[in-house]
GULUMDREN-826590 format. One line per 5 residues: number of its first residue (from 1); their letters; for each residue x, y, z of C-alpha. Coordinates in nm, 2 decimals. Layout:
REM GULUMDREN-826590
NUM	A	X/Y/Z | ...
This chain:
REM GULUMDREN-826590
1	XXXXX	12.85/13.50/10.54 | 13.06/13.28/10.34 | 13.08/13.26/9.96 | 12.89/12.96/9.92 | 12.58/13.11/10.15
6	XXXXX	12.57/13.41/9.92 | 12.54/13.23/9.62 | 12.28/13.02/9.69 | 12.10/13.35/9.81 | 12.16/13.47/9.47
11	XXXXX	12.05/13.19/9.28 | 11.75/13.15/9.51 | 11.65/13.56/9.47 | 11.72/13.50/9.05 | 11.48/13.20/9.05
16	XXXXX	11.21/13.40/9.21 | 11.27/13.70/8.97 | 11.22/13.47/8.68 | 10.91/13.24/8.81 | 10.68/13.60/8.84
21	XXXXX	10.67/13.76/8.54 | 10.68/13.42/8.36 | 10.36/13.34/8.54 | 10.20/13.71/8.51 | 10.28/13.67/8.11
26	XXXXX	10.09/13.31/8.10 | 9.78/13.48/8.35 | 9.76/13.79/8.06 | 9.84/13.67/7.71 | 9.52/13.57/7.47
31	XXXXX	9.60/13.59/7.12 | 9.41/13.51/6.79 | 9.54/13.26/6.60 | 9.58/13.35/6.22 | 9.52/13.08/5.99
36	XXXXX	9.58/13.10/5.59 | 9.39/12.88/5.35 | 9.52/12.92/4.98 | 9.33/12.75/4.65 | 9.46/12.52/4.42
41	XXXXX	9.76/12.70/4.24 | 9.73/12.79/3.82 | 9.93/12.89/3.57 | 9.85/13.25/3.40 | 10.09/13.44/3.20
46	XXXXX	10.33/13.16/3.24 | 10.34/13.22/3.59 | 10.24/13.04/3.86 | 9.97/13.22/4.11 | 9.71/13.14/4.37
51	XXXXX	9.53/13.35/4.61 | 9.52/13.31/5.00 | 9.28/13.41/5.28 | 9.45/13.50/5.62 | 9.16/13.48/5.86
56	XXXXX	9.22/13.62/6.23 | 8.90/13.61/6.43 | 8.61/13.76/6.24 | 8.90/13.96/6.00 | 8.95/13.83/5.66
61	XXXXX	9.24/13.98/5.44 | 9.29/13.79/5.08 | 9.64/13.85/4.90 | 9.73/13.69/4.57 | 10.08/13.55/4.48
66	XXXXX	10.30/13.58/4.17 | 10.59/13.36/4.17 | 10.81/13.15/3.87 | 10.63/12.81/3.76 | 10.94/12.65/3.74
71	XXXXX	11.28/12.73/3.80 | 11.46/12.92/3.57 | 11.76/12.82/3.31 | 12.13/12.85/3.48 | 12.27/13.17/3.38
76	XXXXX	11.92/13.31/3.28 | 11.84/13.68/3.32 | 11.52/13.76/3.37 | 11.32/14.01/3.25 | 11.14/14.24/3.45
81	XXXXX	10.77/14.23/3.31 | 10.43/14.44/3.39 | 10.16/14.24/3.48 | 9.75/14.29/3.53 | 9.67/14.21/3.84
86	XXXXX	9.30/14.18/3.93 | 9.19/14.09/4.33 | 8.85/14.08/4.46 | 8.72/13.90/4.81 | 8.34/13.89/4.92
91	XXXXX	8.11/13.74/5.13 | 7.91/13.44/4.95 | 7.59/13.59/4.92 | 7.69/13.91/5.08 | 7.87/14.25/5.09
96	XXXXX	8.20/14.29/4.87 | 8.52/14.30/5.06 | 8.67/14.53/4.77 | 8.88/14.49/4.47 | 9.17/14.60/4.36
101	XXXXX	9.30/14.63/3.97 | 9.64/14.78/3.86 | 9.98/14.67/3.73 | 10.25/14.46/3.89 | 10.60/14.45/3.85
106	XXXXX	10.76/14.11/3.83 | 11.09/13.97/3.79 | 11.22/13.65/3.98 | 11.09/13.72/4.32 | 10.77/13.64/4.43
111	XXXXX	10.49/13.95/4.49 | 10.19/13.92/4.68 | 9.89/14.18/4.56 | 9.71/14.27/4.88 | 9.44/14.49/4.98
116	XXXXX	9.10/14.31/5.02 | 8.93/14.21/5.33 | 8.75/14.32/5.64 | 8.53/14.22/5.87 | 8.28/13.92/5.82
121	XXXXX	8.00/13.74/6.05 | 8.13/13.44/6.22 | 8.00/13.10/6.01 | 8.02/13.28/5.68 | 8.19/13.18/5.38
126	XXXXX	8.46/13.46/5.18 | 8.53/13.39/4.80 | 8.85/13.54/4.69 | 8.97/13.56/4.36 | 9.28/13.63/4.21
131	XXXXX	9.37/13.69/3.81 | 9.72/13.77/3.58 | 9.70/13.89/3.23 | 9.99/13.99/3.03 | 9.98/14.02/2.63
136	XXXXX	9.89/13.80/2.50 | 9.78/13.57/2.78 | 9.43/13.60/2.90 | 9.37/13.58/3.26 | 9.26/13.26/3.42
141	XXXXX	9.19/13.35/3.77 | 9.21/13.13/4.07 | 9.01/13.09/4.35 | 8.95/13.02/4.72 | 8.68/12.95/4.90
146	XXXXX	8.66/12.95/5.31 | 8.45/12.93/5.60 | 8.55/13.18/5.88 | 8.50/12.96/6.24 | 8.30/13.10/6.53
């Protein structure tokens, strides 16, 4: 065979290597799309926060979010400060999905406080809410509100 035969064998054999398990992947793959609805964002202990559900399927998991209302002053150091956090999902008219209390450390990054979800009927609606409270700021928690799709 010459060198041109054999390379259009080659290219021929690669094509079909590639075509199968492309179209075996495509035949097998289902996945559950994740979607994340967040409320409106507030401002609590001079931060800004909101609280998010993630909802995959029939699986609800809530997570709030600390991060800087604004950005800060050039040359700025920031200190790092301990805030109350307070997180708490349920089903409207329903079960609790938990809550969860306890301090958070915060500099200039943003933290996420997770830890309550689980499983909910199809067509029902979650409430999650999410509060900060550091002396002498009061919390003023957010909310969210979602239905999880059938």
């Amino acid at each position: 065979m010459n060198r041109l035969t054999l390379l259009a064998a080659g290219i021929a054999g690669a094509a079909t290597l590639l075509a199968v398990p492309a179209e075996a992947g495509a035949a097998t793959a289902t996945t559950t799309a994740t979607t994340v609805t967040c409320g409106a964002s507030g401002l609590q202990a001079g931060l800004s926060t909101k609280v998010c559900a993630e909802i995959t399927g029939d699986s609800v998991q809530f997570y709030g979010q600390i991060s800087l209302a604004g950005p800060p002053s050039p040359g700025t150091t920031l200190p790092t400060r301990e805030l109350l956090t307070g997180l708490s999902g349920q089903v409207v008219g329903g079960a609790s999905l938990g809550t969860v209390n306890g301090y958070t450390r915060f500099t200039a990054s943003t933290v996420q406080v997770r830890g309550v979800g689980g499983t909910v009927p199809c067509g029902s609606t979650v409430h999650g809410s999410f509060s900060v409270a550091e002396f002498p700021w009061s919390p003023v928690p957010v909310t969210v509100d979602v239905a999880v799709p059938c």
